[in-house]
C-alpha positions in Angstrom: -10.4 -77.8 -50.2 -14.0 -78.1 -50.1 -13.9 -81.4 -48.6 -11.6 -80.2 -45.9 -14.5 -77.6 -45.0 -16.9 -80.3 -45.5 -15.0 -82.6 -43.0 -14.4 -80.0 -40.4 -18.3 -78.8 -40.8 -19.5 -82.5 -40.0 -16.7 -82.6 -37.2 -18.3 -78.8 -35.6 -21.9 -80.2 -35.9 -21.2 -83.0 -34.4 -19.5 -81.1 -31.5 -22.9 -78.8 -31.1 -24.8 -81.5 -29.0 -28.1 -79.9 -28.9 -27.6 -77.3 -31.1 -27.8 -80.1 -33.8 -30.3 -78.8 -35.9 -28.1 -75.5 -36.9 -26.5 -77.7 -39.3 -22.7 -75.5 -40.0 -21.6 -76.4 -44.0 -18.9 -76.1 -45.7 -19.5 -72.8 -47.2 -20.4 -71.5 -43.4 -16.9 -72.8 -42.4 -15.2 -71.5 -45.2 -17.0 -67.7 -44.7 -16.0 -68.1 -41.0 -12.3 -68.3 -42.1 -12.5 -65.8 -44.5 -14.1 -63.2 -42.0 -11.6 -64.6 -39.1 -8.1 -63.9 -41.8 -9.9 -60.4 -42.5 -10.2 -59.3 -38.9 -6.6 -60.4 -38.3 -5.5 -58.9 -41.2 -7.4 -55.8 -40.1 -6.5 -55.8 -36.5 -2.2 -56.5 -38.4 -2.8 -53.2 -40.5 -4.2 -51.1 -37.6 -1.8 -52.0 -35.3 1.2 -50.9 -37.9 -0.2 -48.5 -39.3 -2.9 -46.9 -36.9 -1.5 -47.5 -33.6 1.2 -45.5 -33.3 -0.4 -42.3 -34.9 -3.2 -43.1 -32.6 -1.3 -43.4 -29.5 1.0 -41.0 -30.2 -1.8 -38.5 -30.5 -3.6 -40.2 -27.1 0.2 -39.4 -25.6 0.1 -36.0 -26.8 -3.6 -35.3 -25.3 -2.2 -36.7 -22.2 0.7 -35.2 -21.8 -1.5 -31.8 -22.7 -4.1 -32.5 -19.9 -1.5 -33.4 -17.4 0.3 -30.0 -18.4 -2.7 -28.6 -17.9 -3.4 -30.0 -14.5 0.1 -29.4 -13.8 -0.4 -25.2 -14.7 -3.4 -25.4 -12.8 -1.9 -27.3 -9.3 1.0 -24.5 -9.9 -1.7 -21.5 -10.2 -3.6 -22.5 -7.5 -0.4 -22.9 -5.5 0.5 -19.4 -6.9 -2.7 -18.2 -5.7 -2.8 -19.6 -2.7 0.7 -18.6 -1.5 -0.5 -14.6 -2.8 -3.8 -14.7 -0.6 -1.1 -15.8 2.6 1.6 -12.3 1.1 -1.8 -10.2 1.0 -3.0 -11.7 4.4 0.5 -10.7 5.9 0.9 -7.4 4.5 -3.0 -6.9 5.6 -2.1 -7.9 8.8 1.1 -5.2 8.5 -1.0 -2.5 7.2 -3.3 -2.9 10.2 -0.2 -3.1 12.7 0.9 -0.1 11.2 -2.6 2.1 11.3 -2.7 0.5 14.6 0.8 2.2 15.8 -0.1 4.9 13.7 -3.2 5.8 15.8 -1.1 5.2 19.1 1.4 7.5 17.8 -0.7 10.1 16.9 -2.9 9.9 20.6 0.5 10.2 21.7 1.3 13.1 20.3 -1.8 14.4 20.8 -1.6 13.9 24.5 1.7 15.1 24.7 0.5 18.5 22.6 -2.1 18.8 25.0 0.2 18.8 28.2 2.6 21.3 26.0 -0.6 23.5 25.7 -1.9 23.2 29.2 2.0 23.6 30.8 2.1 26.8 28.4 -1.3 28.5 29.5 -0.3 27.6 32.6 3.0 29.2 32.6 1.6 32.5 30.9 -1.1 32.8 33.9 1.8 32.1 36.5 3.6 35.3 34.3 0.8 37.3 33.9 -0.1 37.1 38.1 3.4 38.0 38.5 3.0 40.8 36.2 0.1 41.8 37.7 1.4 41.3 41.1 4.5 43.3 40.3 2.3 46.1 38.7 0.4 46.2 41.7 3.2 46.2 44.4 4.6 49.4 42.1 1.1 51.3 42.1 0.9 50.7 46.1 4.6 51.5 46.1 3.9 54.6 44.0 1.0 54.9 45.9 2.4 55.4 49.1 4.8 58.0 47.6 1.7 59.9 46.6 0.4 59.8 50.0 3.3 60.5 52.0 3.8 63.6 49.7 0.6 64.6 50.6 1.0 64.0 54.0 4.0 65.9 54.3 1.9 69.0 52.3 -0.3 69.2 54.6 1.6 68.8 57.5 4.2 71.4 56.0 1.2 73.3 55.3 -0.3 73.1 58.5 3.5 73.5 60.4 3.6 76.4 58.5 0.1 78.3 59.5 1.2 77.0 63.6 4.7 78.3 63.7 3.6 81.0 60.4 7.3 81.7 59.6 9.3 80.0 56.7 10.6 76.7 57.2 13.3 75.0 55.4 10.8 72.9 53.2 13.9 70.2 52.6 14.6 69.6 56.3 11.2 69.4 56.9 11.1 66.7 54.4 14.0 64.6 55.6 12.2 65.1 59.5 9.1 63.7 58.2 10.8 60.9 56.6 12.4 60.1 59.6 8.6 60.0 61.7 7.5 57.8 58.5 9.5 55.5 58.5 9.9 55.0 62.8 5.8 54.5 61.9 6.4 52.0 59.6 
């Protein structure tokens, strides 16, 4: 075996040109097979028995973030579709203080006209009142005067002609002038 190595060290300096002087040996050769059968063998033995467990647990972290990316893109979509319900019922709530403030000038206005139509009815019944209490204090009035009128006239007939007269005829005879004055 050694002059195997020995052969194929004089055919790989050979083969170095100007690298010459490097000089590989035997023992170089033989070292640079052991260490190129121990990295094979190492690279066999990690792929069986490390590269599975390895990638499996590479999967699992990927499968993990992506889950994880996947939550988030779902959250955010979550999120995003609750800002647009609270936007709309925002946009509801002010709709409805909005017809909720028309309403309520509404009613105000129309409890305002109620008010004003009211007073101004009352007025319109207490001038009526007032105009029927006066028409019955001239009415009553007048009564009062044509009484006295008829006193003193009665009174006055009475001293001219000074004998008794029938008070009720009297009356009925000055009711009679009255009312031809009228």
């Amino acid at each position: 075996m050694n002059e195997i190595l020995e052969k194929i060290a004089e055919v790989v300096n050979s083969c170095l040109g100007p690298l010459n002087g490097l000089k590989v040996t035997g023992s170089d050769i033989r070292d640079l097979l052991i260490q190129l059968c121990a990295t094979i063998l190492l690279f066999v033995v990690i792929r069986v028995f490390l590269w599975k467990p390895i990638t499996n647990i590479l999967e699992t972290r990927r499968q993990a973030v992506d889950k994880a990316l996947e939550d988030a893109k779902v959250s955010k979509d979550t999120a995003k579709a609750l800002e647009e319900e609270l936007s709309s019922e925002l946009a509801k709530a002010k709709a409805s203080v909005q017809e909720i403030l028309a309403k309520a000038e509404k009613d105000g206005n129309l409890r305002r006209e109620q008010i004003i139509t009211e007073a101004k009815q009352e007025a319109k019944q207490r001038l009526e009142n007032l105009e029927l209490e006066l028409e019955q204090e001239k009415n009553s009035m007048q009564k009062e005067i044509r009484k006295e009128i008829v006193d003193i006239a009665f009174a006055a007939a009475e001293k001219i002609v000074a004998k008794e007269i029938d008070q009720n005829k009297y009356m009925d005879v000055v009711d009679e002038i009255l009312k031809g004055a009228n």
